[in-house]
Structure formats: C-alpha cells, structure tokens
C-alpha positions in Angstrom: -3.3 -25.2 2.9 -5.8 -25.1 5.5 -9.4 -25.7 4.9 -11.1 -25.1 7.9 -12.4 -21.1 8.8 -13.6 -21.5 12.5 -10.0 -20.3 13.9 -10.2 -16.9 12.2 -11.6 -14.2 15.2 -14.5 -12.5 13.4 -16.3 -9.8 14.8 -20.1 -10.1 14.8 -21.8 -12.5 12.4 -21.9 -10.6 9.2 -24.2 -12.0 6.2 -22.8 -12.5 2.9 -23.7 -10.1 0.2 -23.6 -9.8 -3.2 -20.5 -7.8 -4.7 -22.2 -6.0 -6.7 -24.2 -4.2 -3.6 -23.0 -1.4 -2.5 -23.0 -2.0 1.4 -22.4 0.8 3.8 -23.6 0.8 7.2 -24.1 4.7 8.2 -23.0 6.3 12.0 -23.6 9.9 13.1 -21.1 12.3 14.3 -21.7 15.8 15.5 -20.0 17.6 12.7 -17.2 16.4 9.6 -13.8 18.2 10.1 -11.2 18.7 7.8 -9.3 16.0 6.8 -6.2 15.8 8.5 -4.7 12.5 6.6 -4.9 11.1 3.1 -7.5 8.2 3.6 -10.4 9.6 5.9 -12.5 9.5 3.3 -15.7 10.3 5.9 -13.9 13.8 7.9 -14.2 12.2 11.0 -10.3 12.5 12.0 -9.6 8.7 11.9 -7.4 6.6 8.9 -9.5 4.4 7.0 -7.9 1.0 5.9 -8.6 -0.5 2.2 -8.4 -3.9 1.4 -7.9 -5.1 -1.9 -9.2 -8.3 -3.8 -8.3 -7.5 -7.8 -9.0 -11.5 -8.4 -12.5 -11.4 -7.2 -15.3 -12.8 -9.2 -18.3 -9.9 -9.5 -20.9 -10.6 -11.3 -20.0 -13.7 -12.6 -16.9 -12.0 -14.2 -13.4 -13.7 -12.8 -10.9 -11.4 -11.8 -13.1 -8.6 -12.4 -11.8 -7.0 -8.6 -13.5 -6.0 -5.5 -12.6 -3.2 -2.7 -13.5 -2.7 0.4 -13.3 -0.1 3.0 -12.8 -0.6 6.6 -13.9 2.9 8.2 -11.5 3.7 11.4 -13.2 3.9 14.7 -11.4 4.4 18.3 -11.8 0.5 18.3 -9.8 0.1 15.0 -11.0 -1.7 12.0 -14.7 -2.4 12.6 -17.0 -4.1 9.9 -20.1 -2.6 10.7 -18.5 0.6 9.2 -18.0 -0.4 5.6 -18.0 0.0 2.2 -17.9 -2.8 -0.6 -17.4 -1.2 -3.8 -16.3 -2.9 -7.3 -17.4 -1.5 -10.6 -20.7 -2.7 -10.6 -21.4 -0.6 -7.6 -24.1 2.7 -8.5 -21.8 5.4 -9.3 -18.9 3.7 -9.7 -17.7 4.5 -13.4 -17.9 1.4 -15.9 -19.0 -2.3 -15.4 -17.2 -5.0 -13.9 -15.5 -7.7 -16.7 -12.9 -10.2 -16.4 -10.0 -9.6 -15.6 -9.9 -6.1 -14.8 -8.1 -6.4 -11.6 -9.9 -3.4 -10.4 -7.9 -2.9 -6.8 -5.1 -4.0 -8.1 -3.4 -0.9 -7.0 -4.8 1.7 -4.5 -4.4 5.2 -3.2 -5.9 8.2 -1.4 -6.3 11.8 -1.0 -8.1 14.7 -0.5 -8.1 15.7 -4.3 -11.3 18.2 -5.0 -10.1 19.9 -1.3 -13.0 19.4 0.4 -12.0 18.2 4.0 -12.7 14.5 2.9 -10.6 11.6 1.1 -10.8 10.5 -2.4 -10.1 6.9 -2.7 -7.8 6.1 -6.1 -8.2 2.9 -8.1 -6.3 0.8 -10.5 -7.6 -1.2 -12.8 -4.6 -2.3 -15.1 -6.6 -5.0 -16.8 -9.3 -2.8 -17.9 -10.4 -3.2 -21.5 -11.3 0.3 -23.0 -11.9 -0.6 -27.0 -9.9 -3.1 -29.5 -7.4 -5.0 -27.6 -7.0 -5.5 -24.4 -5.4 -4.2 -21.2 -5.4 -0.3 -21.9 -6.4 -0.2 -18.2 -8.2 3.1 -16.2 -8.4 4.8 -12.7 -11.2 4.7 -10.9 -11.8 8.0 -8.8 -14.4 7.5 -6.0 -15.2 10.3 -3.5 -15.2 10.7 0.2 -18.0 12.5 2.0 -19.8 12.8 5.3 -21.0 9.0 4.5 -18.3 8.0 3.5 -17.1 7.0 -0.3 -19.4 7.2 -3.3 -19.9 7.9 -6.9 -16.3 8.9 -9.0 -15.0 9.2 -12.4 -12.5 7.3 -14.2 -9.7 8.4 -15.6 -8.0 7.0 -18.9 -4.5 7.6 -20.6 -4.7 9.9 -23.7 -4.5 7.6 -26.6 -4.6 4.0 -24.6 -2.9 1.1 -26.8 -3.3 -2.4 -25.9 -1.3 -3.7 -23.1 0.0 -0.4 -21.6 -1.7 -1.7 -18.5 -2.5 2.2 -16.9 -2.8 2.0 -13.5 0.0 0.0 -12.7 1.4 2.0 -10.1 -0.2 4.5 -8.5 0.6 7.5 -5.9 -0.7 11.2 -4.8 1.9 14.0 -3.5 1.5 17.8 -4.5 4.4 17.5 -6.7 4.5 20.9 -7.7 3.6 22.6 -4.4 0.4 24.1 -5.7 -1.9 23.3 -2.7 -3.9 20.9 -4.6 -3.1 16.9 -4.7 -2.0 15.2 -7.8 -2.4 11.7 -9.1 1.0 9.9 -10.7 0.0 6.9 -12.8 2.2 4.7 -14.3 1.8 2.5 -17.2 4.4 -0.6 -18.6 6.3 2.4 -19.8 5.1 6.0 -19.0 4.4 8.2 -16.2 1.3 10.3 -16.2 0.4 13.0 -13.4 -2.7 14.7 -13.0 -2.1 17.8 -11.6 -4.2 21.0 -12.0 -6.5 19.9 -9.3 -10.0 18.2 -9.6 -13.6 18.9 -9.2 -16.3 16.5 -8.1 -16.8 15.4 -11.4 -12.7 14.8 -12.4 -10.0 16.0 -13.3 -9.2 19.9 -14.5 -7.1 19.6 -17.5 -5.8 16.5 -19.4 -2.3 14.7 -17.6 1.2 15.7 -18.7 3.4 12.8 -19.6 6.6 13.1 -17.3 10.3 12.4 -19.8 12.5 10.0 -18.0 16.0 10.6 -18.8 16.5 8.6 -22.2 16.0 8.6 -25.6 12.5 10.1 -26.3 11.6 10.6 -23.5 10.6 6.9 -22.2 13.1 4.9 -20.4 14.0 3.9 -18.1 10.6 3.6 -17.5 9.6 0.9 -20.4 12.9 -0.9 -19.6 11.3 -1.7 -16.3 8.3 -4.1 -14.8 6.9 -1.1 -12.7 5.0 -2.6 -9.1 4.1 0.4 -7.7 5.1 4.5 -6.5 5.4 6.4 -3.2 5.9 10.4 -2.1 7.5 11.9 0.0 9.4 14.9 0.5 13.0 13.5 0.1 14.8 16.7 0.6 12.3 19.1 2.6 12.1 21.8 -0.5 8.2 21.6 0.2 7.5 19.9 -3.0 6.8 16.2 -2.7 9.0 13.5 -4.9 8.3 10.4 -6.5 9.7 7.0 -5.8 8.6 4.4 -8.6 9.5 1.1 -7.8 9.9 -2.1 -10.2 12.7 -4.9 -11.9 14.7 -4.3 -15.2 13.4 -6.5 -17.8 16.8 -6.9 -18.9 19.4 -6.6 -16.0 16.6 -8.1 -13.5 18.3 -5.5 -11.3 15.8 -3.6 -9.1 14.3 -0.1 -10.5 14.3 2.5 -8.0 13.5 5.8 -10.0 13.7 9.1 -8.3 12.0 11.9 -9.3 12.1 15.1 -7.5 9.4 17.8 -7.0 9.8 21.3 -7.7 8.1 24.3 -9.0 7.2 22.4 -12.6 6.5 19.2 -11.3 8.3 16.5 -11.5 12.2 15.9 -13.0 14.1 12.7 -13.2 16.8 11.9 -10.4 17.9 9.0 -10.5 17.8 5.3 -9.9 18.9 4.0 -6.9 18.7 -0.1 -8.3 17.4 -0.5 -4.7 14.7 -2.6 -4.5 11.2 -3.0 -6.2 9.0 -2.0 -3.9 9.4 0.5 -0.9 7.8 3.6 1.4 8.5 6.8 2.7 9.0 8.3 5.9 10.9 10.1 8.4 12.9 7.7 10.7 15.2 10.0 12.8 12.8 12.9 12.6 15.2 15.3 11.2 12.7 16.8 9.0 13.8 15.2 5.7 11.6 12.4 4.8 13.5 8.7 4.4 13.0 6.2 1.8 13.1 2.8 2.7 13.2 0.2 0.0 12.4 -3.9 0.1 13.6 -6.8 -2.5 12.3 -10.2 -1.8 14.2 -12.1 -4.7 17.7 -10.5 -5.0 19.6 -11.7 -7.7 22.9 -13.4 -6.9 26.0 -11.9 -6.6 24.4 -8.4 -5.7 22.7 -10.1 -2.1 23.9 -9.6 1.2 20.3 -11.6 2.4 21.8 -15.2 1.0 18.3 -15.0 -1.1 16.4 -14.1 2.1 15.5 -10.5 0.7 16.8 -7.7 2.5 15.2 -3.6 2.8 17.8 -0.8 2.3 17.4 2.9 4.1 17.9 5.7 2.4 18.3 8.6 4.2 16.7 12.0 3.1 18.3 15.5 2.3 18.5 18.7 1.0 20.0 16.6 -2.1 17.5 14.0 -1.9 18.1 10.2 -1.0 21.3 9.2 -0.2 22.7 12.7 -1.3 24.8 12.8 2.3 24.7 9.7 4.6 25.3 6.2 3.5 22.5 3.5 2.8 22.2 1.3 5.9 20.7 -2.7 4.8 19.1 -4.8 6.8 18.4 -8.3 6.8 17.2 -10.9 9.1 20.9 -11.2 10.1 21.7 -7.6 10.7 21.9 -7.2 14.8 18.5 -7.5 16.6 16.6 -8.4 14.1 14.9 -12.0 15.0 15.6 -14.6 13.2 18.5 -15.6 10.2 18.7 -15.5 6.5 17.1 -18.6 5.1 16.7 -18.7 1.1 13.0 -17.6 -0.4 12.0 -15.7 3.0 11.2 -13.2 0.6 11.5 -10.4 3.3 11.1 -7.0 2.1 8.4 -8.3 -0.1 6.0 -5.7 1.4 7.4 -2.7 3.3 5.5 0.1 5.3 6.8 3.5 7.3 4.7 4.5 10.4 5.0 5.4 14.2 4.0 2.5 15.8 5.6 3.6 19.2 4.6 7.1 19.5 6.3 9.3 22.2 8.7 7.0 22.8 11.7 6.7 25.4 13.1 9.3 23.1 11.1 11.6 23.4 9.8 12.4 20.3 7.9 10.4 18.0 9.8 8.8 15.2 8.0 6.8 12.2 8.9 2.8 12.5 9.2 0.2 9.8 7.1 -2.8 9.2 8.4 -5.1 6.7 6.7 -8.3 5.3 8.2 -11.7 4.6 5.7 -14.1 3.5 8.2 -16.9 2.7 9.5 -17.2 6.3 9.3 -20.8 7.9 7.4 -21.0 10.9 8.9 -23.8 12.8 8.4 -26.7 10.3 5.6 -24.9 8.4 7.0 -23.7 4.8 5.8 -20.2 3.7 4.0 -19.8 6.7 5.0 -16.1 6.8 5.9 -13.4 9.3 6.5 -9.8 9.8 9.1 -7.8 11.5 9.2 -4.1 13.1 12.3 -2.1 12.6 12.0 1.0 15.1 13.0 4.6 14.1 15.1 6.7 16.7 17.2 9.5 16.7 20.5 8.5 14.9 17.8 6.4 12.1 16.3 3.1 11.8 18.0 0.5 13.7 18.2 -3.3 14.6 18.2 -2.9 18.7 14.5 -3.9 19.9 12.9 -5.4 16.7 9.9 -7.5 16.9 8.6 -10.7 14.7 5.3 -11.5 14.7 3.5 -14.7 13.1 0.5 -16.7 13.4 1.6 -18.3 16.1 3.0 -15.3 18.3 1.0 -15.7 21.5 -2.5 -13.7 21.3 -2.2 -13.5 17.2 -5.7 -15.4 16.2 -5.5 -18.1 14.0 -2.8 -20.9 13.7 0.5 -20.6 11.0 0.5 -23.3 8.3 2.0 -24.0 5.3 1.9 -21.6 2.6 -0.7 -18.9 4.3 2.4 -16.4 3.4 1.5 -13.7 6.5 2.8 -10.6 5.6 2.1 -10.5 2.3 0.8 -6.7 2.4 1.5 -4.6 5.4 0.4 -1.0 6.4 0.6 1.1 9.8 -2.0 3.3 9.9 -3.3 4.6 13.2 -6.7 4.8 12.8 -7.9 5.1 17.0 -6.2 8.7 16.6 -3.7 7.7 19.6 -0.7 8.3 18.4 0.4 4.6 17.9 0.0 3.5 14.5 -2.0 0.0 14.2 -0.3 -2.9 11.8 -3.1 -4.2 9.3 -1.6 -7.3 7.5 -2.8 -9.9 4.6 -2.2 -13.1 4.0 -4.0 -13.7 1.1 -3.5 -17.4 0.6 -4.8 -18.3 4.2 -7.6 -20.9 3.8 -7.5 -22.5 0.4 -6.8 -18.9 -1.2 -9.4 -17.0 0.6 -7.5 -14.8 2.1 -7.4 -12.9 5.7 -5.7 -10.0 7.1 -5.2 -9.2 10.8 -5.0 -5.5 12.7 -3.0 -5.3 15.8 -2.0 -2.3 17.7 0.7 -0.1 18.3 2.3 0.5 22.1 5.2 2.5 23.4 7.3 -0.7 23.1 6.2 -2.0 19.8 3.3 -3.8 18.5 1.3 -5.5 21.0 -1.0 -8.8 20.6 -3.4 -7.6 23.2 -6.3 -7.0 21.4 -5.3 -8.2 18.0 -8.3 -9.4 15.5 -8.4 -11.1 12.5 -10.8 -10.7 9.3 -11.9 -13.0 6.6 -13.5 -12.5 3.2 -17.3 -13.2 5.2 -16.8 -10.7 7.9 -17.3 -7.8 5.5 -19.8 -9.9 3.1 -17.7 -10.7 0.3 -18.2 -13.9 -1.6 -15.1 -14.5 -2.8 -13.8 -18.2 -2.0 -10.4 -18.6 -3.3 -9.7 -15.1 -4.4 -6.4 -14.0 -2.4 -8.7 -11.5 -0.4 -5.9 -8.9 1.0 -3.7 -9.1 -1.8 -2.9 -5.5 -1.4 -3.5 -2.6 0.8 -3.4 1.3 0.5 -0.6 3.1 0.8 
C-alpha cells in the first residue's frame, strides 16, 4: 500500500483543519435561481459532489463520520468552494460519537421547495438511548451560501440495532409536487412524504408493507446497501429500487416498488444485483435500471466471479415488463478487458450522459461502473473503471472505455490494493452537457483515501484535465480513514 502522498495532483495548498469546523469559503453570484437538479444545494445551476468519510475520527470519537461538499464551478470540483460538515458542526443536529458512521449513506433534494438542495444524511450507527445502533438522518439545508443548519430525523419507536439510515433515497413517490425521503432500516422502509419546512418534516413517516407476512419481508430477510428512483414506467410518479443480499439465499435483493397516487406498493424482486442506478439509456422516455453484483454466487454467474451489471429496461409495466435484461461483463463485446475472479465489477454503478449530443443525435444517459478488484498489470486490487455508452437501441458494449491509475493523464500511479473505483458518480457539474466522472479509491495511501474528477467529451471520458483529491486538499485530518468511501447519488 503506498505511503508516499506527493503523486496525488492537489489543487492549491490547503491547511488542515479541525473537523469539527465548519469551513466554507463564500463566492458571490448576481442572483440564486431555482434549482434545476437534486444537489445544488447553493441555486447557482451547477451539481454539487459529496464525499463521504463515515470512519472518520471527529473529535477524538473513531468512526464518528465526516462529509464534505465540493461546490460545482465551470472548472469542476474546486476546494476553495467547500463545506466540511460532521455532527459537531453548529447547527448540525446531535454530537459526533463513535461509531456513528455519519455519511455512511447520502442523498439530496430540494425538500422545503425553496430553489435550493437539501443534503440527506445517514448515520446507521447512531446511538439514540439504551442500546445501540437505532441510527438517525441528518437533514442539512441548502441556501444562497450554501448548506447549513438541519434537523434529524429518527424512526418512531427506534430498537437497538435497526441501523435507520441504511439506505437512503428521494423521489416524489406519490406525485404530490413535494420530494420525499425513503429510509431503510435492517428490516423496514420508512418514507417521509408530506413535505418539509425549514425546520423538518410535516407529519410523522408511514411504514411501507413489503409483500409478506406482517408486513416486513422481504425486507428483514435482506442485508439492505442502499435505494434509487426513478420513474420505471413513465406514470409520473417516481419508483423505488432497494438494493441488498438475502441473508439466507445470499442471492441478490432487488426490490421494486412502484409509485402511484398512494405512494409506494411492492413490485417485485428482480434478485439482480445489490447495488444499482437509474436512468434512461435509449432515451425512450422510460427510465432504465441498471444493476451491479461484485461477488456473484456460483452457479447463478455468467462473470466467472468477476461481477457482472444487468440492464433493465423501463416500461409502462415497470422493469423488465417488455424487453429482456441484457448483462454485461468484462467479456461481453467491447468491453476492455476479460473476466478474472474477485474483479468485483459492478461493485459501484452510476447512470449519466457523459457524451452529451452525441453522433446520435440526441443525448443519451451512459453507464459508469466500478471494479475495484481489477489487476492493473501485476498490481492486485489496483482497481479500474469502465464506461458503457447509452444509444438508441440501449446500453451497449461497442466503444467502451477503462480507465485506471495508470491511463495516460490520470494523476497518480496504480498500486496494489488502492481499489479505484470503489464509488463512482457522473454528475456534470460545468453545466455543459457532459457529465464529469468523480471516483474514490478509498484505500489509496495507507487507507487515506482519494478520489479523482475527470470530464466528460463527445467520445467518452477524457484525461485532459483530470485532477485528483486527497483527504488534506479540503482540510480533513483523517489519516487512514477510507476518505471517499461513498458518494451521493
């Protein structure tokens, strides 16, 4: 593992802070405008990008969690234009302790509808009275300075060890021009969704029945990861994908659940893969679900253990309701590369246009997935990531790109175990039209952690201009920590 940080590009020598600072650096602009996306949590048109470290130390507390913000500009990710936040920050609800994991999960929207981002954090470790691990959500909110103050949200009659906040995800399920919150727990799902105010939410979350016995399973029969939204089959109400692995089976748990009028019914589970996004592909109007499952159990792999991601198409009967699955691997046609054992592609998974207005014509959202374990030449779990373009007849294999540490004009240099890709996310925060790729590797440097931003072109992602951040270019001190273990989504 390497030891040495003077290979990582940083931009600007930034001093370390505490992480219990709040640190913002302010910038003008004439006049905030509506929101347009989920995460511009200032109203200046741009995507914001969060970055994740639930095993930071704060405080002195280990594994107490740190976020931070990277505000877009028309230069990308910059870390003058920042925000640090953990739960020691002023306004932040609660104090930071061991092991809250506060970042563990993370996601955004415009939730009091007031033309700015709310930023949406899990904290699954979060001890709330006797026992442990009842976990909360911490709700922080956008403004014209970007993010500050919140409340937190807890689940109505927390026991130990229901871990709330698992998962986490935002969609107007029920089509009521306000954004709602799903939470997941090790065995329910909770949605906030009669809007919120600037001081939380209005009314008390409804539990959402799964389709078994009481109410519960399938989703305590499961290890839940994480959620996505999306409207599967165009109706105008946003579904729910929640993604995690049988604890008996070991299968993959791909629950769908579909929007509508009420909220949220059961589907079905699609035992696709355990973590996933959603998006539209071939731009038909439907949005697609695209799944990923790094460790496939045998006898159900067509990766030879490599991990494999699986396209669902959407439709007016939600995914898969009329055209086939299509999998891909690293041996499908045009995808670089071959199936090697403990790749662990698909482990991370994102839907964006990273090509814009293409040869097609049109713009059509691409696929980014991660696989940490891939072998870089001789280097084991040196990691890599691929894209998978979208087009009109779907996703397909014909022009994919890989991308490592040691793609020419990547900073930085692969070596064992840095596991690049571990989190990936296009987000196009320079408002061109060509969605950037941020990606972690959070074991880089002894654990530390770094993730990179390089930008989208009308062939692909391009090197030109790619940058790389560690834990010290946005102050954190946080040696060992996994700094970009995850990302929002």
């Amino acid at each position: 593992m390497r030891t040495r940080r003077s290979h990582l590009l940083t931009i600007g020598a930034v001093a370390a802070a505490a992480l219990t600072a709040l640190v913002t650096v302010p910038w003008t602009h004439a006049d905030a405008v509506s929101a347009p996306v989920s995460d511009d949590f200032n109203g200046d048109g741009l995507q914001d990008l969060v970055v994740a470290t639930p095993d930071a130390t704060v405080g002195g507390h280990t594994g107490a969690g740190a976020v931070v913000v990277a505000y877009g500009t028309v230069k990308g990710a910059e870390p003058g234009r920042r925000t640090v936040l953990t739960q020691d920050t002023p306004g932040v609800p609660d104090s930071a302790e061991t092991g809250d994991h506060f970042g563990e999960s993370v996601t955004s929207a415009d939730l009091d509808n007031d033309g700015y981002a709310d930023l949406v954090i899990g904290s699954y470790g979060e001890n709330l009275s006797t026992g442990s691990d009842q976990g909360s959500v911490t709700v922080v909110r956008g403004g014209s300075e970007g993010l500050s103050g919140g409340s937190s949200l807890v689940e109505p009659g927390a026991v130990s060890g229901a871990m709330f906040g698992r998962g986490l995800a935002t969609g107007d399920f029920d089509n009521d021009s306000r954004a709602d919150i799903a939470v997941l727990t090790n065995s329910r799902l909770w949605v906030y969704s009669k809007g919120f105010t600037r001081n939380g939410p209005v009314g008390k979350p409804v539990s959402v029945p799964g389709p078994g016995p009481h109410g519960l399973p399938p989703f305590e029969a499961a290890t839940i990861n994480d959620a996505a939204s999306g409207d599967l089959d165009d109706n105008g109400h946003d579904d729910l994908v929640v993604f995690g692995m049988s604890r008996t089976t070991r299968l993959p748990f791909t629950g769908v659940l579909l929007g509508g009028a009420h909220g949220l019914t059961w589907s079905k589970d699609l035992k696709s893969g355990d973590t996933g996004d959603i998006g539209d592909v071939d731009h038909d109007g439907y949005d697609d679900l695209v799944t990923g499952l790094a460790s496939p159990q045998a006898g159900t792999d067509p990766s030879a253990g490599s991990g494999y991601v699986r396209l669902w198409y959407g439709s007016r009967r939600g995914p898969g309701g009329e055209r086939e699955s299509v999998t891909f691997t690293q041996s499908t046609a045009g995808v670089p590369g071959t199936n090697e054992k403990g790749d662990r592609f698909g482990r991370s998974v994102s839907v964006g246009d990273a090509t814009g207005w293409d040869a097609y014509g049109d713009s059509y959202a691409d696929v980014v997935v991660g696989a940490p374990g891939e072998d870089v030449g001789k280097l084991t779990d040196a990691g890599s990531v691929v894209l998978l373009k979208g087009g009109p007849t779907g996703l397909t294999g014909s022009g994919a790109q890989v991308i490592d540490q040691d793609t020419a004009g990547v900073p930085g240099t692969a070596e064992n175990g840095d596991r690049f890709g571990w989190a990936v996310r296009l987000y196009d925060t320079t408002r061109e039209g060509q969605a950037e790729l941020a990606a972690t590797a959070p074991y880089e440097n002894a654990l530390d952690g770094a993730f990179w931003v390089l930008h989208g072109s009308a062939t692909g992602l391009t090197t030109t201009g790619a940058r790389a951040f560690d834990p010290d270019t946005f102050g954190l001190e946080s040696k060992g920590k996994r700094f970009g273990s995850a990302l929002n989504h």
